[in-house]
C-alpha positions as CSV (number, residue, x, y, z in Angstrom):
1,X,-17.2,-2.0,1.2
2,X,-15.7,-4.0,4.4
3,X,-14.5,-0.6,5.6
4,X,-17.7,1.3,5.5
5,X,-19.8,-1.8,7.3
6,X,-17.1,-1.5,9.6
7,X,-17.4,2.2,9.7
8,X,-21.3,2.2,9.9
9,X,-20.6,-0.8,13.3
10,X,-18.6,1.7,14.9
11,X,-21.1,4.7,14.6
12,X,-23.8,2.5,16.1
13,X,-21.8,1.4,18.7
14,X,-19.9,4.9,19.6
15,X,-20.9,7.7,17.5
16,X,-18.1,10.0,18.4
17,X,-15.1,7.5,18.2
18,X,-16.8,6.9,14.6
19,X,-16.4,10.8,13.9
20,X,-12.8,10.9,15.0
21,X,-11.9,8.0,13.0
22,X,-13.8,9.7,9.7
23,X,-11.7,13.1,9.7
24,X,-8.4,11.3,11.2
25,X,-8.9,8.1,8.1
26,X,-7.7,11.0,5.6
27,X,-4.7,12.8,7.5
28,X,-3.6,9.4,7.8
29,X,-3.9,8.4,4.9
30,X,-1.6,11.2,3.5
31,X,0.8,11.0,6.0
32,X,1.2,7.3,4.9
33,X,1.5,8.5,1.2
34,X,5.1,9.1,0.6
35,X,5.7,5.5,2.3
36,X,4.1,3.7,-0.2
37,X,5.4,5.6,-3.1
38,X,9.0,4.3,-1.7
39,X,8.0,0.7,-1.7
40,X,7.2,0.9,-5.6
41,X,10.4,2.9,-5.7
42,X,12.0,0.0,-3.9
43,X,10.1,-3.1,-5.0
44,X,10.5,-1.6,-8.9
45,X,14.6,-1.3,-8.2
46,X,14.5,-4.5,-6.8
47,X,13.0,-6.4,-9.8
48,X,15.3,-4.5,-11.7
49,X,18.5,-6.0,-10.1
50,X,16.5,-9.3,-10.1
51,X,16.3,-9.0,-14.0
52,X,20.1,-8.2,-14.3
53,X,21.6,-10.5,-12.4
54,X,19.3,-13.2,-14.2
55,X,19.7,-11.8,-17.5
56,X,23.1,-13.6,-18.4
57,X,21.1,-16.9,-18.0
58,X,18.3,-15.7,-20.3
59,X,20.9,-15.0,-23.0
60,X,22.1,-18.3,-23.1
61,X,18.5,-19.9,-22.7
62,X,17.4,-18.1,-25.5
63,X,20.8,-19.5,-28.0
């Protein structure tokens, strides 16, 4: 909702700059795509060698 009152400040203040930024928001935004499917690739391997190396201490937590 921010980013449309945002978006709807812009077009009052400079109609075509508000244009550009409406067709460009989605090019982006799939451009960006494959980024943030490598953080969770990266944050999810991360909390996976987190779990390992704590694992040991778990087992003898839980004895």
């Amino acid at each position: 909702m921010v980013k449309f009152l945002l978006w709807c400040i812009l077009l009052a203040i400079c109609w075509p700059l508000a244009l550009v930024a409406l067709v460009l928001y989605p090019l982006i935004w799939l451009i960006l795509l494959p980024f943030r499917i490598a953080g969770i690739a990266v944050g999810s391997v991360m909390l996976l060698i987190g779990a390992l190396f704590t694992l040991p201490a778990r087992v003898v937590r839980g004895i």
